[in-house]
VEXDREN-2710 file (C-alpha; in Angstrom, 1 decimal):
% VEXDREN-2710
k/r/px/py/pz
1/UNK/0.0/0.0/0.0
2/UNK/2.9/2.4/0.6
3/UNK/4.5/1.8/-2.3
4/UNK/1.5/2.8/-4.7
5/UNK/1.4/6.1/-2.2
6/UNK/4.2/6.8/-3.0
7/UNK/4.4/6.3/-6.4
8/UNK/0.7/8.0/-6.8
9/UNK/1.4/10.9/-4.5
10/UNK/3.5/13.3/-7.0
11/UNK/0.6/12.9/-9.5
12/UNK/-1.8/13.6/-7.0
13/UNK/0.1/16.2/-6.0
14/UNK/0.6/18.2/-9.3
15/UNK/-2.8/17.7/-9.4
16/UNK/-4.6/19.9/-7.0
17/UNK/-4.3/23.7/-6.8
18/UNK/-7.0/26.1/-8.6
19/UNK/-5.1/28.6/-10.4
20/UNK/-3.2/26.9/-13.3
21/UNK/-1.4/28.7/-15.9
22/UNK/0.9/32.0/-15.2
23/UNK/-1.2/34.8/-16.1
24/UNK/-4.0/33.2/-13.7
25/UNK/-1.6/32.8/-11.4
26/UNK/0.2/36.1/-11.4
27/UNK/-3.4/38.0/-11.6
28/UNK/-3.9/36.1/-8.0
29/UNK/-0.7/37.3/-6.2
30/UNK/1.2/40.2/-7.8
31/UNK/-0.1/43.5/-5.8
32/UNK/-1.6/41.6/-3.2
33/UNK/-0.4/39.7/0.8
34/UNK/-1.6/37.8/2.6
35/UNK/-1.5/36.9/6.4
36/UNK/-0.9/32.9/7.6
37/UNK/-3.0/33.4/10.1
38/UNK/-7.1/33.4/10.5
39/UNK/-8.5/37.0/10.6
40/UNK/-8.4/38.9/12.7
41/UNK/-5.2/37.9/12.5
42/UNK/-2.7/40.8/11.3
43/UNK/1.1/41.4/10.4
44/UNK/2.1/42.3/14.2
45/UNK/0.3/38.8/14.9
46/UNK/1.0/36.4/12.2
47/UNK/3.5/35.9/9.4
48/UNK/2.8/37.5/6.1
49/UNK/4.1/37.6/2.6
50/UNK/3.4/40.3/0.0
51/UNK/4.0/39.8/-4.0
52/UNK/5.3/42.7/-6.3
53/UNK/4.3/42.1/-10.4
54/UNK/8.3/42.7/-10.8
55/UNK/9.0/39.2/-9.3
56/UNK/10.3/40.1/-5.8
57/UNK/8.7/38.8/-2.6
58/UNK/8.8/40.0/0.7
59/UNK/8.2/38.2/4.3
60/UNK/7.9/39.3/6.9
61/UNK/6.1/38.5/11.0
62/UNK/6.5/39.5/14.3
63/UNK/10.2/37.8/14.6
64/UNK/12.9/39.4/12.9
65/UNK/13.9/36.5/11.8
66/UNK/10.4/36.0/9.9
67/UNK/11.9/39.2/7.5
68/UNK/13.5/38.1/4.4
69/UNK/13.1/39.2/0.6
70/UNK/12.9/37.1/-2.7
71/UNK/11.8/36.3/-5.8
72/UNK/9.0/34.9/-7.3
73/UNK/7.4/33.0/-10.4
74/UNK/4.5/31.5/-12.1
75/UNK/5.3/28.6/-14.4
76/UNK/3.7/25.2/-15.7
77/UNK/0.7/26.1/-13.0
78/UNK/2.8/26.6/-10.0
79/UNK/4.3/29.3/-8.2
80/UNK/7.5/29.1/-7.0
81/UNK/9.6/31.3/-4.9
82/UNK/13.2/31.8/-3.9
83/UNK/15.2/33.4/-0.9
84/UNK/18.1/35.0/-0.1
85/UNK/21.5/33.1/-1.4
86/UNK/19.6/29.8/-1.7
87/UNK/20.1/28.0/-5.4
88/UNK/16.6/25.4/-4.9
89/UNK/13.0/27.1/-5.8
90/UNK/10.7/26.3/-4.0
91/UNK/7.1/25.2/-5.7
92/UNK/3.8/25.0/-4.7
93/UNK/0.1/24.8/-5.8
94/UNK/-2.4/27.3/-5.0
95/UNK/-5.5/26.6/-4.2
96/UNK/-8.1/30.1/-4.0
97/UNK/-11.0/29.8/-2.1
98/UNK/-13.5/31.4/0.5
99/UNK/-14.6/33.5/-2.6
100/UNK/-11.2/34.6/-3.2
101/UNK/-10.4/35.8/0.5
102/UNK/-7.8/33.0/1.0
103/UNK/-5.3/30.7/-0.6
104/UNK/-4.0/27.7/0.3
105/UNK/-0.2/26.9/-0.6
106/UNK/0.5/22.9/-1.1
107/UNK/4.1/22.4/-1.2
108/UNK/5.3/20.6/-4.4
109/UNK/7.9/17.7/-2.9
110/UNK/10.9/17.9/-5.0
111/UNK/12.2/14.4/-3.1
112/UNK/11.3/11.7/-0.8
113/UNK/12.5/13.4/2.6
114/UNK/9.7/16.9/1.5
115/UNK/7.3/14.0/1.0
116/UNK/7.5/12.3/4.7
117/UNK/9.4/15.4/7.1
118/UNK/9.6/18.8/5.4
119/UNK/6.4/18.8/3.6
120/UNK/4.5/22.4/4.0
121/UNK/0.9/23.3/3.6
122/UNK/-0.1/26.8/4.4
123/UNK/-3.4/29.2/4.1
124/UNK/-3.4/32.4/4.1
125/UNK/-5.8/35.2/4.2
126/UNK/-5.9/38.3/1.4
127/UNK/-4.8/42.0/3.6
128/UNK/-7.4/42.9/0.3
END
């Protein structure tokens, strides 16, 4: 049985997600943040992340160390984001819903060890 998870799981995987194609994709995220965190949630409370249409991303929360910039892409229906001097993008599907008030982020595994220990699903809410 865990063998035919695991072989089924990355098709499954590049499966879900709402907002295929780049220009979809870029139309849902450039201009806008969000905040991972339920409203009332805000950016004093709760990390948050903010797209520009240039490419660059910015985090931020109420650590310091939650603060870092990027870059960001839409490609082959996923977005994918990089930061500071790290080489690996990181992918994900994005899933809009709540009438287009949230999004949920399902992290694309890129190898077994994402799969069973790293894998990251987030939602976040729209600050629009």
């Amino acid at each position: 049985m865990l063998r035919i998870l695991l072989v089924a799981l990355p098709w499954l995987t590049g499966c879900v997600g709402n907002t295929s194609g780049e220009a979809r994709l870029t139309s849902a995220l450039a201009g806008r943040s969000v905040t991972y965190a339920p409203p009332p949630a805000t950016r004093a409370d709760a990390m948050w992340q903010e797209w520009s249409a240039d490419g660059t991303t910015v985090t931020g929360g109420p650590s310091f160390l939650h603060h870092k910039r990027g870059r960001w892409t839409a490609e082959g229906g996923r977005y994918c984001e990089i930061f500071g001097v790290s080489t690996e993008w990181t992918c994900w599907r994005i899933t809009i819903a709540n009438g287009g008030r949230s999004a949920r982020f399902w992290e694309i595994p890129s190898d077994i060890g994402d799969l069973l220990v790293f894998h990251r699903d987030m939602t976040g809410w729209f600050a629009d």
